[in-house]
C-alpha positions as CSV (number, residue, x, y, z in Angstrom):
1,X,-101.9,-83.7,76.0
2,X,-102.0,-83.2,80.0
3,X,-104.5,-84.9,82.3
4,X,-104.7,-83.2,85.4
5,X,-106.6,-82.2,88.5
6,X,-108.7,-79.2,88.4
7,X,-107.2,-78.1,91.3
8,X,-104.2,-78.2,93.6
9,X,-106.1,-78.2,97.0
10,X,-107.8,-81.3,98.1
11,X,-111.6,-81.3,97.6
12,X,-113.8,-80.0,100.8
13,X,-116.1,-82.4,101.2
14,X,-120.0,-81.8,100.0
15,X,-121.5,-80.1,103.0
16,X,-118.5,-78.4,104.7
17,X,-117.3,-75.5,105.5
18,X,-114.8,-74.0,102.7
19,X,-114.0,-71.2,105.0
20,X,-110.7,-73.4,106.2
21,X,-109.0,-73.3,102.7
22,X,-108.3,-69.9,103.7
23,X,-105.7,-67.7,101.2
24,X,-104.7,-70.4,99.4
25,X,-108.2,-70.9,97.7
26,X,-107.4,-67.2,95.7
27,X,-103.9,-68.2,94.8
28,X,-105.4,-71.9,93.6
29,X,-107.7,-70.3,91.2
30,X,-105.3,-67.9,89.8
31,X,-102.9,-71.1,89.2
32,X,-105.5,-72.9,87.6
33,X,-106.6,-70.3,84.9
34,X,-103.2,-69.6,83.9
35,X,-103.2,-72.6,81.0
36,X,-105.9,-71.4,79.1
37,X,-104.7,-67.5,78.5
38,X,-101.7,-69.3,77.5
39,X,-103.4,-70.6,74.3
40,X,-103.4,-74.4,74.7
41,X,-107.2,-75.7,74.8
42,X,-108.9,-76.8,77.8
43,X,-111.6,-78.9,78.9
44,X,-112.7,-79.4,82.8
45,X,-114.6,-82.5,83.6
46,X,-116.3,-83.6,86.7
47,X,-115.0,-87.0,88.2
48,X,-117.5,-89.1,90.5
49,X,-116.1,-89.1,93.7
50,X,-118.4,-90.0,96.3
51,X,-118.9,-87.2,98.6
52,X,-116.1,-85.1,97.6
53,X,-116.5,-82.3,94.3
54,X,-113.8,-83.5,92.0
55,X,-112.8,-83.2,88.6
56,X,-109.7,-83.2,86.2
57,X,-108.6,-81.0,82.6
58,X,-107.2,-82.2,79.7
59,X,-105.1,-79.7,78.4
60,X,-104.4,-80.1,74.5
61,X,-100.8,-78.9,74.6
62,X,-99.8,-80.7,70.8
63,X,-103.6,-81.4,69.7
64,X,-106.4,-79.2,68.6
65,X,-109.9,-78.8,69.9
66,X,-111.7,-81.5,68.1
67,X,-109.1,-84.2,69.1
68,X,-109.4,-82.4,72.8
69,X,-112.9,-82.6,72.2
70,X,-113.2,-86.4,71.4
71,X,-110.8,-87.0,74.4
72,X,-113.1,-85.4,76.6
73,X,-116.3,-87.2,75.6
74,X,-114.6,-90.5,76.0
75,X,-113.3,-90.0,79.2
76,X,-116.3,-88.5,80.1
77,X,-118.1,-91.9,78.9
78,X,-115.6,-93.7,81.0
79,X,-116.1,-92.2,84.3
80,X,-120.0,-92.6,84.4
């Protein structure tokens, strides 16, 4: 199991402009899909961070879905 940020880039904050992330936003989002064609599960969740989008995966690398699945609603429980 990995627990991981959604993303590489830090978060632009609610309200400003993304146009500054530039190149590196393409290359980010090709990065970031490149676990789940693999084959291992994944599961995105959103993290409260006031003011800033965030959010982590839990990749299920030596667990199925269902255990994924119960990780993900705890953790989701958690951060509210």
């Amino acid at each position: 199991m990995l627990l991981c940020p959604t993303t590489r880039l830090r978060a632009t904050p609610i309200g400003r402009d993304r146009a500054r992330r530039g190149a590196g936003a393409a290359v980010d989002a090709a990065a970031d899909l490149a676990a789940q064609p693999a084959g291992p599960p994944v599961v995105a969740l959103p993290v409260p961070v006031p003011g800033l989008p965030a959010g982590v995966q839990l990749v299920g690398i030596t667990v199925g879905e269902d255990v994924l699945l119960g990780l993900a609603r705890a953790l989701e429980g958690a951060l509210r």
